[in-house]
N, C-alpha and C positions, 0 to 999 in steps of 0.2 A: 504494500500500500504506500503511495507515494504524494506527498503534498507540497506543491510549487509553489513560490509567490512569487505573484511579478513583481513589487514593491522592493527586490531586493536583489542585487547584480553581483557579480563575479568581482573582485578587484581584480584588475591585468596581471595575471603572474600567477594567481592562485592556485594551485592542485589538491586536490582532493582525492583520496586511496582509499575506500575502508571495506572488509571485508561483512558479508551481507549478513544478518542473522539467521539462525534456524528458524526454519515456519516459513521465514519470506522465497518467494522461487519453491514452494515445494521441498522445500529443504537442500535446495542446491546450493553451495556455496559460490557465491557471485560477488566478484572483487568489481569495486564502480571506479572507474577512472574519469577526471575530469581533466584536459589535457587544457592550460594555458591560455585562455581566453575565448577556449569553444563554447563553452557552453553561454548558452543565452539568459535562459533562464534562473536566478541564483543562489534561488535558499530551496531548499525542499526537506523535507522530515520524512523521515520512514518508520514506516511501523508493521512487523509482522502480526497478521491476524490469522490465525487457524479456521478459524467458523466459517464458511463460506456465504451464510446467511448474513450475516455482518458484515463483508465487503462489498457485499451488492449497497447494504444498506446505506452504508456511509457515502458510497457512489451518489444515491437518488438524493442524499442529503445536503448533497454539496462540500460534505466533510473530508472526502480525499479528491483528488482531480482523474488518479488513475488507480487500478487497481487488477493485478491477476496471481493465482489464475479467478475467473470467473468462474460462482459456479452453474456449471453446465446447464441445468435444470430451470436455471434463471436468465438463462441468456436471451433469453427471446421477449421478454417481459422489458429488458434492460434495453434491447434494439429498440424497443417502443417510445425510450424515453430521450424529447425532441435536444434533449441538451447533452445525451452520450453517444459515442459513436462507440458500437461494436464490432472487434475487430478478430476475424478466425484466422490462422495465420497456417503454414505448416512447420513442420517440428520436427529434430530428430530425436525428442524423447520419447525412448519404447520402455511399455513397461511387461514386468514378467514376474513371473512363480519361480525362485531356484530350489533345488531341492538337493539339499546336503547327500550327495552318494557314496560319503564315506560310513552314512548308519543306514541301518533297517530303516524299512524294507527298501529305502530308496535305491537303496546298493544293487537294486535288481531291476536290470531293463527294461522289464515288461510292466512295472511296477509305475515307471515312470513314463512309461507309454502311455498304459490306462489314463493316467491321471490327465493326458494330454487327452486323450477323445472324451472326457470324464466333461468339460469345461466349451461351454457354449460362448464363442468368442462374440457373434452376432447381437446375442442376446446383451451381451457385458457392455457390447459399445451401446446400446437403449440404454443398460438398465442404469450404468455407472455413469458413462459420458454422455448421455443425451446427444448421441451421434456426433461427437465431434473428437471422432477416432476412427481409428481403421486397423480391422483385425492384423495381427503380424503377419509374413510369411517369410518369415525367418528371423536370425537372431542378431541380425543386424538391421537398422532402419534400411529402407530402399534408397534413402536418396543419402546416405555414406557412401563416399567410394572404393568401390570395390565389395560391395553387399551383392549375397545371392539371395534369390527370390527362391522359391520352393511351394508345392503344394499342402495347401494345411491341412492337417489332422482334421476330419471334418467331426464335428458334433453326435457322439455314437456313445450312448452309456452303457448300449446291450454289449460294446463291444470292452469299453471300459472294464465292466464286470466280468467279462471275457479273459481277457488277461489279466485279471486279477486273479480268479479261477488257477487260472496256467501257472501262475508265478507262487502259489501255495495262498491266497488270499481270499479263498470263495466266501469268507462273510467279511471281509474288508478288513480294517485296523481303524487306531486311535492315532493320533499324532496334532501336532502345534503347526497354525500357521501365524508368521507375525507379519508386520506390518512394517517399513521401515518410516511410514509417516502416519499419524492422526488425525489430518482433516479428514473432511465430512468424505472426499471423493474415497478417498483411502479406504476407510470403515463401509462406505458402499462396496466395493469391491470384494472385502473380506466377507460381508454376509453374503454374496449374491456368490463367491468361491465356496463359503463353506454349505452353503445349500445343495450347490450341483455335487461336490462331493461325496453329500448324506445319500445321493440318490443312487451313489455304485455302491454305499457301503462303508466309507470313509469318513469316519467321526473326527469332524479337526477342532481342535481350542485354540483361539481366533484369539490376536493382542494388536491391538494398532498403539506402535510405541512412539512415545517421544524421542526427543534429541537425545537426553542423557539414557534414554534405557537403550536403544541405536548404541551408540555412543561404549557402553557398558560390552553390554550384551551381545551383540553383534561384531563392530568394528574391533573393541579391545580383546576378543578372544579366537587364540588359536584353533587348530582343528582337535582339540584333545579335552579341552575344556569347553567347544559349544557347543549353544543347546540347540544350533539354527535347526529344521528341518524341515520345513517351505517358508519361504519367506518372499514374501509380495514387493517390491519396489521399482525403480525405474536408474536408466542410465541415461547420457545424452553423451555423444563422442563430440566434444567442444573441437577437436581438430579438424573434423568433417571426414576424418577416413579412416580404414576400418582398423590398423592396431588400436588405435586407443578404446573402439569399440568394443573388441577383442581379447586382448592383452592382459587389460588388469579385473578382466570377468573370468577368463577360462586356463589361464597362463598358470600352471600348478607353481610357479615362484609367488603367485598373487594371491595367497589364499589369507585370509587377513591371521594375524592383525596387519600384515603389508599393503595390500590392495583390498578389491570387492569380489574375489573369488567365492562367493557366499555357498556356490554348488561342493566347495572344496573338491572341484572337477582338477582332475589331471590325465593327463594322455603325453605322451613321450612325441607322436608325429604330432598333433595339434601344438604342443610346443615348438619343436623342429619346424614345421611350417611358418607360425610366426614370427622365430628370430631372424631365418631364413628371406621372408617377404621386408624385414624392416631393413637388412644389410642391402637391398636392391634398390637399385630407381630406374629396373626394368620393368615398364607400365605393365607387359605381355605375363613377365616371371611375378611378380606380384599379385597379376590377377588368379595364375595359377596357383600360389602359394594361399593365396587366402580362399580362394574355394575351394582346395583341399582341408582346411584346416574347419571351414563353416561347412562340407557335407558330412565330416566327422560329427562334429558337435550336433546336428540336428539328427543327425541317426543314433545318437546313443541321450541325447535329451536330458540332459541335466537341467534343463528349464522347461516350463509351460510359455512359451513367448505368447503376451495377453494382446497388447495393443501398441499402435504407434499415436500417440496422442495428437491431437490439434490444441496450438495454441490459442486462448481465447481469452482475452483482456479487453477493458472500456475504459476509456478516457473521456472527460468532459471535454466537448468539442472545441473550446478557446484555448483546448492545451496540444500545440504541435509539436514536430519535432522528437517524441520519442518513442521506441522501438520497443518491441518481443524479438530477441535474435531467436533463429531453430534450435539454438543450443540453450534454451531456456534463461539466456543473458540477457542484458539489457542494453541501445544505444539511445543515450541522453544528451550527447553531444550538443545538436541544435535545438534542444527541449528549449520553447519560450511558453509562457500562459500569456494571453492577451485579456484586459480588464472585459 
């Protein structure tokens, strides 16, 4: 949530650095830079708000200028209103299920197969996004470079329960799905996961956590001490190509506390293919290297790949100049608000 005034200017020289709060961006960390007399516009206040019903509100109040994400459900209510403009943008934030395959049962392929035709991705972009997403079809967003497309898992519980059956599972199991964030879209998500779930069999206890239990619980523990074993959040490759989308998700050096290897997935050629594709700046030997390393991962699944998100943010329309990057950033550069 973001609040401009025009009543107050940049001095010439000024820079401004700070790195962004949990809650705001979804909980992405987003560093603002103001470079040296760009910005126009020159006081602004920020304030993370989790509730999503509250940033629409403070929008219609006149109490922020801009605000995202929007939520989804409200967004059509907000296009209504003669003084915001609503803006859907696209994004390369995908969000996904990883499922820890160094424990039970997820340690068995078929297991995490199930769980993938288990999950109605059509339904999630209604039920969660009010349509301003688009099912994955693969574990990279389409518009990174060097992302493979794939056909998705289609929506089959007879089939789910199937291989659950085959994998030793035929009345399902118990298990934790968390959350890596607590807004409203977040907790939508997890009920409308742990529902489809119940329907093959699969009883999950559902946590949409904060920063510090993230933080705790997730980020600070190795594979020996966590308790991850699905866990719902989102990535965005801020380089626009596919190691970084890649690398610090599936790369067995990445398994935290180091990176966000949260599947604490490893494979020997999926490594070998990505150190391989980063030593190149053969367009041709890179393509090969990284679809070697993404038809791996999508055949042995260490994720449920959910959605690629649309960005959707409103600003009052006397405030121009500032941006949704697809990497969930921000440009504020030429941000002015006019009285």
């Amino acid at each position: 949530m973001v609040r401009i005034s025009a009543s107050t200017r940049w001095a010439p020289g000024r820079i401004s650095s700070t790195p962004e709060p949990d809650g705001f961006c979804e909980g992405q960390q987003v560093r603002w830079v103001l470079a040296a007399g760009a910005a126009k516009a020159g006081f602004y206040h920020r304030r993370p708000v989790v509730d999503n019903n509250t940033r629409a509100a403070m929008l219609q109040t006149g109490e922020a200028q801009f605000a995202f994400p929007i939520p989804y459900e409200q967004a059509p209510l907000l296009a209504k209103n003669s003084k915001l403009e609503l803006v859907a943008s696209p994004s390369i934030m995908q969000r996904y299920i990883s499922m820890n395959v160094t424990q039970k049962p997820f340690d068995n392929p078929k297991v995490r197969e199930a769980i993938n035709y288990a999950i109605n991705r059509q339904a999630l972009v209604k039920v969660a996004f009010a349509g301003y997403a688009t099912p994955a079809t693969g574990v990279v967003p389409p518009s990174i470079a060097y992302a493979q497309t794939y056909t998705a898992r289609p929506y089959d519980p007879a089939k789910a329960r199937q291989l659950l059956k085959e994998a030793g599972y035929p009345n399902g199991f118990s298990t934790t799905l968390w959350s890596s964030h607590n807004h409203s879209t977040a907790q939508k998500v997890l009920q409308f996961t742990q529902q489809q779930l119940a329907q093959v069999g699969i009883k999950a206890q559902v946590t949409a956590m904060d920063a510090g239990q993230r933080a705790a619980e997730v980020e600070g523990k190795g594979q020996k001490e966590s308790g991850v074993r699905m866990f719902y959040t989102g990535w965005s490759a801020s380089t626009g190509e596919a190691d970084w989308a890649l690398s610090p998700l599936f790369a067995s050096q990445n398994w935290p506390p180091t990176l966000f290897n949260t599947a604490f997935y490893s494979n020997p050629q999926v490594d070998n293919a990505l150190s391989e594709a980063l030593k190149t700046t053969d367009p041709q030997q890179k393509t090969k290297l990284y679809k070697e390393a993404q038809d791996i991962i999508w055949k042995e699944s260490p994720w449920v790949p959910l959605v690629v998100e649309k960005l959707v943010s409103a600003h009052s329309k006397n405030l121009t100049g500032f941006y949704i990057q697809p990497d969930t950033g921000f440009s504020f550069e030429q941000a002015d608000l006019t009285p």
